[in-house]
N, C-alpha and C positions, 0 to 999 in steps of 0.2 A: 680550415685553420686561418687566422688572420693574428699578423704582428701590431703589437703596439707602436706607437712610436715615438719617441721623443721629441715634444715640441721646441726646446731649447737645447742647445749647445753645449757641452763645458766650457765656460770663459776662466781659463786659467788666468789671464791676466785681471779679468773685472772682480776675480774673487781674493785675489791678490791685495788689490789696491783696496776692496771691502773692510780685510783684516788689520790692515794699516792704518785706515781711520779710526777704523773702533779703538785699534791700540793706541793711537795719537791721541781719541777721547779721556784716555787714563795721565792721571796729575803721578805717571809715575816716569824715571829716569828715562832720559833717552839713551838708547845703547853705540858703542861703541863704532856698530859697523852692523849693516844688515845683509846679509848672505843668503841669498836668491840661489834655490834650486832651475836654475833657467837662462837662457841665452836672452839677445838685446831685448824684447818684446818685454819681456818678464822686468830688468834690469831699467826701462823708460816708464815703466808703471808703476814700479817704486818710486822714482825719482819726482814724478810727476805728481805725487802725493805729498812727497817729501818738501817740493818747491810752491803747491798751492798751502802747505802749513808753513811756512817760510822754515823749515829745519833742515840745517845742515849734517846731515850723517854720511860717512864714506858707505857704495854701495857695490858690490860684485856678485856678478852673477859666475856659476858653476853650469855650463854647460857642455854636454854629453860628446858633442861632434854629430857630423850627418853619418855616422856608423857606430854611433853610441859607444866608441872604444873611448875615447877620448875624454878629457876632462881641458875646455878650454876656458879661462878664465876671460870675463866681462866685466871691463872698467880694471880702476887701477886697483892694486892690491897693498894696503899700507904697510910700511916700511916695520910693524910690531908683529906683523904674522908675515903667512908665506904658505903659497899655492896649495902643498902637504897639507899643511894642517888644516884649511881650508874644505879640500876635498874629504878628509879626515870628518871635520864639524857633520859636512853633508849627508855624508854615508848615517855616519849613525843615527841624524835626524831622519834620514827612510828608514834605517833599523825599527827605530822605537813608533814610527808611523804605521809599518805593517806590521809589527805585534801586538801594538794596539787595536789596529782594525782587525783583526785576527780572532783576539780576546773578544769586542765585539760582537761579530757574526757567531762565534761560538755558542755568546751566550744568549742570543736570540734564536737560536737554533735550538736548545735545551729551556728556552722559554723562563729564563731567569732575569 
C-alpha cells in the first residue's frame, strides 16, 4: 500500500486574499464591513488587499479561541452592529457552506 500525498498546503490566507481581488475586479458596490471567519492572519490578509486597491472598508475577524469555545472579536466592531449579531452573520454562513457541500458530494456520489 502506498499513500498519495499532497504536494500543497491549504493557504487559508492566500485563498482569502484570491477571493477579494476577483470581488474588487467586479464595478459592483463596496460593502459595508467584511467579516472574516478567522483570527489576526486571516483579518491582515484582507486588509492588505484592501490597502493595495486603496479601499477603505471596516474589517473583523470572528475567531474561535485556542479551545474553539470562544468567539473573540479581531479589530474594531462599528458602532451599527455588535459582536451577537456578528457571531450570528458567521454561523449561518458555515450553515449554508456545509449544506452546500453536502448537497454536493451527494450528488457526485448518485453521479447527477
Amino acid at each position: 500500500k502506498f499513500k498519495i500525498k499532497s504536494l500543497a498546503k491549504p493557504d487559508d490566507v492566500g485563498m482569502l486574499k484570491e477571493v477579494l481581488r476577483r470581488r474588487f475586479n467586479n464595478p459592483w458596490p463596496f460593502p459595508d464591513l467584511i467579516l472574516v471567519d478567522g483570527g489576526r492572519g486571516q483579518v491582515n490578509g484582507v486588509k492588505s488587499v484592501l490597502l493595495a486597491r486603496g479601499v477603505k472598508i471596516p474589517v473583523v475577524g470572528i475567531a474561535k479561541g485556542p479551545e474553539r469555545k470562544r468567539n473573540d472579536a479581531v479589530g474594531p466592531i462599528p458602532a451599527w452592529t455588535d459582536k451577537k449579531t456578528l457571531i450570528r452573520v458567521r454561523d449561518e454562513a458555515h450553515r449554508f457552506a456545509i449544506a452546500y457541500h453536502k448537497k454536493l458530494r451527494a450528488r457526485r456520489l448518485l453521479g447527477k
